[in-house]
Kinemage of the C-alpha trace (Angstrom):
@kinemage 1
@onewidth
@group {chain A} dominant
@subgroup {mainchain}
@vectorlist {calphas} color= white
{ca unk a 1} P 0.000 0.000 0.000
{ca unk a 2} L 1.251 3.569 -1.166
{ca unk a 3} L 0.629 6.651 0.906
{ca unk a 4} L -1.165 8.191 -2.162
{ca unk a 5} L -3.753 5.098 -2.123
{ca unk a 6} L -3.912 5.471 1.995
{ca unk a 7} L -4.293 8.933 1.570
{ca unk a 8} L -6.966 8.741 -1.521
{ca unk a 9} L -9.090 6.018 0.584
{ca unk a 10} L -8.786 8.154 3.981
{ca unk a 11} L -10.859 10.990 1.899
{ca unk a 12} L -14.161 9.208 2.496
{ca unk a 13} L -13.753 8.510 5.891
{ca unk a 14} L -13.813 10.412 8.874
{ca unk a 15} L -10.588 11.431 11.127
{ca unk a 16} L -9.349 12.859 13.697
{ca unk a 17} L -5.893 13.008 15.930
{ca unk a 18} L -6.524 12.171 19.869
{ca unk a 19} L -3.259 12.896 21.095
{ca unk a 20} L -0.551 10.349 19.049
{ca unk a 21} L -3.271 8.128 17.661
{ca unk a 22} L -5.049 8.739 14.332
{ca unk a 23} L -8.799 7.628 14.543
{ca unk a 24} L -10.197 6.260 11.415
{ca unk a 25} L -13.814 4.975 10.648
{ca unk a 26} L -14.136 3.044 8.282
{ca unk a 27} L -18.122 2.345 7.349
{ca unk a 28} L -18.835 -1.210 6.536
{ca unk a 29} L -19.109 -0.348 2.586
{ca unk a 30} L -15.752 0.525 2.508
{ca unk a 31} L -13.571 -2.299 4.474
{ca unk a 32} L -13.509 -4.870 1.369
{ca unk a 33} L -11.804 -1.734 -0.071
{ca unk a 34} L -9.414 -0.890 2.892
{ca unk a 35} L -8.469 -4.907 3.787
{ca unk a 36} L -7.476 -5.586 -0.260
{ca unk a 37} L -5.812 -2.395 0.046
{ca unk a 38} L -3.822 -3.570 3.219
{ca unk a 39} L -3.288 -7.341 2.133
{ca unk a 40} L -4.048 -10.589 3.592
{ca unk a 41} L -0.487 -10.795 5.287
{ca unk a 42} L -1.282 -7.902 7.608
{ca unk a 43} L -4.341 -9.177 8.404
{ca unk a 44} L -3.127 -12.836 8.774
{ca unk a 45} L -0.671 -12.069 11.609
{ca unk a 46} L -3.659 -11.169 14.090
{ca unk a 47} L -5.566 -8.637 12.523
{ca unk a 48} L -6.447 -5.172 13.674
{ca unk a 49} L -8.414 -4.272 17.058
{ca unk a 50} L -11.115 -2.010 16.274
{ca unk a 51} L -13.956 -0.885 18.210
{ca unk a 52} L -17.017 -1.981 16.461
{ca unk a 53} L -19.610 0.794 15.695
{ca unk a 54} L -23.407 0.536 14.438
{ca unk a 55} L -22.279 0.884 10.543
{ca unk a 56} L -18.377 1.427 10.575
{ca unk a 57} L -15.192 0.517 12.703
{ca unk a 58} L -12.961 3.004 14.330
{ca unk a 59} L -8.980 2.339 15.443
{ca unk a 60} L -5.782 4.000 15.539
{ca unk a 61} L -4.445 4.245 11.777
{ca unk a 62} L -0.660 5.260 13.236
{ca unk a 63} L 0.300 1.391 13.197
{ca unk a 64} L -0.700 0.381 9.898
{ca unk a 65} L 0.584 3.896 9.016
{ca unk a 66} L 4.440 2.836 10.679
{ca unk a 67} L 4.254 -0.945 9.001
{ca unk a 68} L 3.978 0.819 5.738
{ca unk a 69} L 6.538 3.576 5.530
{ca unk a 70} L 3.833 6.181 5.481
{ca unk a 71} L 3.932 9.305 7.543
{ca unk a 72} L 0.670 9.309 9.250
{ca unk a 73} L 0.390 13.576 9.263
{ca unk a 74} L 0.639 13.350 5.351
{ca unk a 75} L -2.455 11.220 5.323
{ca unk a 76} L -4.309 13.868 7.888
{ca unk a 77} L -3.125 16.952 8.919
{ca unk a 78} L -2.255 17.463 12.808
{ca unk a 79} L -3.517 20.429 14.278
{ca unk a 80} L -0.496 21.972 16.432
C-alpha cells in the first residue's frame, strides 16, 4: 500500500488526531476496499483491534501507518 492510495481512501472517511493516535472509521461499505488495500499478510498475523460501531469501525491508523513507511500527518493533517 502507497501513501497516495492510503491517503486517496482516507478521503471518504472520517478522522481525527486524539493525542498520538489517528482515529479512522471506516463504514462497513468501505472495508472490502481498505483490507485488499492492506493485504491478507497484515491481516493474517492477528488482525487489527477495532472498536465496532453501528455501521463502521474506528482504530488507531498510526500502526498500519508505521508498518507501511507512510507518515501518518501526510495522510491527515495534525492540528499543532
Amino acid at each position: 500500500m502507497s501513501e497516495l492510495e492510503l491517503y486517496k481512501f482516507a478521503q471518504k472517511c472520517e478522522m481525527r488526531w486524539d493525542g498520538e493516535a489517528l482515529s479512522i472509521w471506516i463504514e462497513f461499505d468501505n472495508l472490502e476496499e481498505f483490507t485488499d488495500m492492506i493485504g491478507y499478510d497484515y491481516l493474517s498475523d492477528g488482525g487489527l483491534n477495532v472498536n465496532l460501531q453501528q455501521n463502521c469501525i474506528a482504530f488507531d491508523l498510526v500502526e498500519i501507518c508505521e508498518n507501511y513507511g507512510i507518515e501518518p500527518t501526510n495522510i491527515f493533517v495534525k492540528e499543532v
